[in-house]
N, C-alpha and C positions, 0 to 999 in steps of 0.2 A: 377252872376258868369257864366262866359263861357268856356269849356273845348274845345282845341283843340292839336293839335299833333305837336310835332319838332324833327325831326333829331329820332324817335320811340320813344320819351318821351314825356308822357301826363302833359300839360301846363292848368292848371286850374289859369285862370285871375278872381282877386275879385276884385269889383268895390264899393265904397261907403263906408258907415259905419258898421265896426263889432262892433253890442252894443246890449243890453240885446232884443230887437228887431228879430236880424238877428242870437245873436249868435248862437243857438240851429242847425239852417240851416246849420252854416258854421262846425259845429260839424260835423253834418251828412255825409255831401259833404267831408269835409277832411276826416274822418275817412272810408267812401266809397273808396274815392280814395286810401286810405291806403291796403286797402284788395282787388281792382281788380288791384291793382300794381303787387302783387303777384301774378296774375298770367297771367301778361305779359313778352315776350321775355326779354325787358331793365325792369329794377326791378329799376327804377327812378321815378317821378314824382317833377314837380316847382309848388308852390303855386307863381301866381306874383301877389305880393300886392303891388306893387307901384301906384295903384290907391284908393288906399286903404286911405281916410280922417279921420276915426277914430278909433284903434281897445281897444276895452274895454279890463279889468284885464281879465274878461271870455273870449275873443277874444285870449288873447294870452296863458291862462289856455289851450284852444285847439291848439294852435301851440306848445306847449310845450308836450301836452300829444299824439298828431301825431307824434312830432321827437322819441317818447320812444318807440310809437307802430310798426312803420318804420324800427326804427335799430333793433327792436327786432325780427322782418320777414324778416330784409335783405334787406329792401326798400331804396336805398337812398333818403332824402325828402330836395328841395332845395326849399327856402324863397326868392324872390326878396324883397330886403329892400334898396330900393335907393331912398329913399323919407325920409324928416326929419321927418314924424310922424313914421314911420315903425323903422328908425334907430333908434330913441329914443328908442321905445318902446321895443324892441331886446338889446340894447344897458346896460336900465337900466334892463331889467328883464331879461336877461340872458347873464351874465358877463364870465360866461364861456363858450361862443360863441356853444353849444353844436346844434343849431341851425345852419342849414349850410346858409349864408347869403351872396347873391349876389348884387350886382347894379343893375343891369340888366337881363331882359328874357333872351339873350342870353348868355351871361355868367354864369349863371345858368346852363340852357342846358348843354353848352361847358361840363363843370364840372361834369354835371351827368352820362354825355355821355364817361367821360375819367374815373370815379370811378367806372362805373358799366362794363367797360372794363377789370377793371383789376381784378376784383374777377374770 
């Protein structure tokens, strides 16, 4: 996973497989990024997992439990899902889109950058 910065919104890139292996790591890291979000200027952060080849039921157990922790501090938390294992995986375990879910790192941004303007 590499974190770097867009437009003053922190972009954490995951590469490879979230599976019972990695996920504990990928717990820590998203739920880190969840709470130093807070107390940054833009109250955004993108997970891009469009390099993302495999994420387990635990892989998205913590994507599911970072959008709760997020909205619940005010954070907005955007998902790249433009890949067909990521769409799926979003697709079938969260039908009510409660996940905010982009194609792409930049359209992500875009979007974070325009929601956390307008609070």
């Amino acid at each position: 996973m590499t974190k770097t910065e867009q437009a003053g919104i922190e972009v954490l890139t995951v590469i490879g497989d979230i599976d019972a292996l990695s996920v504990t790591e990928f717990a820590e890291i998203v739920s880190a990024a969840v709470e130093s979000t807070c107390d940054r200027p833009v109250k955004a952060f993108v997970l891009d997992m469009n390099s993302v080849s495999f994420c387990s039921v635990g892989g998205l157990d913590v994507l599911l439990t970072a959008q709760r922790k997020a909205r619940s501090a005010g954070v907005h938390m955007a998902v790249t899902a433009g890949t067909p294992v990521m769409d799926r995986v979003l697709t079938l375990a969260d039908p009510a889109r409660t996940v905010a879910a982009y194609s792409d790192r930049e359209h992500a941004v875009r979007q974070c950058a325009l929601t956390t303007s307008m609070v």
